[in-house]
Each structure stands twice: as C-alpha cells, then as structure tokens.
N, C-alpha and C positions, 0 to 999 in steps of 0.2 A: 440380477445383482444390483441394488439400490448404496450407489457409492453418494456421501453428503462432503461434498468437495467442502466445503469450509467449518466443519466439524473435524475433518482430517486434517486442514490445515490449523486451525486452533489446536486440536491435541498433539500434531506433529511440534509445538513452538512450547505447549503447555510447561510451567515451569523452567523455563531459562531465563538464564538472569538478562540486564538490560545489555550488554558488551556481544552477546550472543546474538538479541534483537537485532540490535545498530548492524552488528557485520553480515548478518541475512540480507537485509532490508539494503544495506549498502553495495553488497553484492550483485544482489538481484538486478540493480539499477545498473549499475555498472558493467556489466555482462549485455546488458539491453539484448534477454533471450525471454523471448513470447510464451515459453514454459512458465515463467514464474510471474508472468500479469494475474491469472489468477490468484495467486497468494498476494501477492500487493492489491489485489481486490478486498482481499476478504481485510488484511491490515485496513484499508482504507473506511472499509464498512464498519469497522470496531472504531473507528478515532471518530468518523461520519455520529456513530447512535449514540456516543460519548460526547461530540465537541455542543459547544453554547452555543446562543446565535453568534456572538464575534466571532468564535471559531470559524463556525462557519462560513461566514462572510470573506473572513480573509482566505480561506483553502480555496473558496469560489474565486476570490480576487486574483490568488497566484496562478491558479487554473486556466482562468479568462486571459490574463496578460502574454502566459506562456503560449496557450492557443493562436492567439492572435500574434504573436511573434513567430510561431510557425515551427517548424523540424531543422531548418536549414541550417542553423546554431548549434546545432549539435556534436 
C-alpha cells in the first residue's frame, strides 16, 4: 500500500475556507502533539515553494532566532 502523506494532507484541507485553515493550523500548534508535525510540514512546504526570497529570509530569520532562543520558553 503506497500512502503519499502530503497528497492526503492537501486533499484532506482541499477547499476550506481560510477560518477553517487558521483554526487547524492553530490547533495543531496549540495542542503541541507530534501527530500533526507532519501536516505543518507539508503547510510549511506549500508557503516554502510559494514564498519570494524576503519571504524566505524572514521564515529563516524567525526559525534561527527561535532556535537559538531554545524550548525553554515555552
């Protein structure tokens, strides 16, 4: 059985509005459960082949800052 994890996450999301997005994505976060890092992968991978280079730059720069600021804040 050839399951394409982020073909299923894409079509599981396919057609919801943006209020449905946000409270996924807000959830997901919120919950901090290692089930749904995969799906905030595949989100990150669609914003990732979509953003400009500034995008980019800055996603790296909040990435880098938080990294290096550590878990502890949490």
């Amino acid at each position: 059985m050839d399951i394409n994890i982020r073909e299923h996450i894409i079509n599981n999301f396919k057609g919801d509005n943006y209020e449905t997005l946000k409270r996924a994505i807000n959830e997901a976060v919120k919950n901090n459960d290692e089930i749904t890092l995969p799906g905030l992968g595949v989100f990150f991978e669609l914003i990732w082949e979509n953003a400009d280079k500034e995008m980019k730059n800055d996603i790296i720069d909040i990435i880098r800052k938080r990294v290096n600021k550590g878990l502890e804040d949490q």
